[in-house]
C-alpha positions, 0 to 999 in steps of 0.5 A: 225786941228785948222782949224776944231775947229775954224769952229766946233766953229762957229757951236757950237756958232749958235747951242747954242747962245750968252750965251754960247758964252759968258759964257763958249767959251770967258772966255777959250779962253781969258785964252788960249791967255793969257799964255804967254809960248805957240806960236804964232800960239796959240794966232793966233788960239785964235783970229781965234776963236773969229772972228768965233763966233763974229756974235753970241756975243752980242756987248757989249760982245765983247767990255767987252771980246774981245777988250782988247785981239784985243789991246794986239794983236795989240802991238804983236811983232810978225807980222804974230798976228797983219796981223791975228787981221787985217784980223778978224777986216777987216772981221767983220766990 
């Protein structure tokens, strides 16, 4: 199932560009990663979503947006988040 809404994100990010990528996808996102009460595999998802619709964010966007999320993912205590943030920095060079 979080596999389909990443891959419906991605659509929607080509259909309806980086403003909407920016102003209504990254701020739910960013505030869905930081509950602190939800599972790994929420924070997981999170990052998926950001990796789907990084083609269609503007750079400065994902360096004001994203990154500070990519840091707190890399000081994660759970393993399987920062092999997660590794791929997406892997695939989105």
């Amino acid at each position: 199932m979080r596999d389909k809404g990443v891959l419906k994100a991605s659509m929607l990010a080509k259909t309806f560009g980086s403003d909407w990528v920016v102003n209504d996808f990254i701020p739910i996102i960013v505030q869905q990663y930081e509950i602190e009460k939800k599972g790994y595999n929420y924070r997981m998802c999170c990052l998926n979503s950001f990796s789907a619709v990084m083609p269609y964010t503007p750079k400065d966007a994902i360096t004001t947006h994203m990154v500070p999320i990519f840091i707190k993912a890399a000081k994660d205590e759970i393993p399987n988040v920062k092999f997660c943030l590794s791929q997406l920095i892997i695939s989105n060079k």
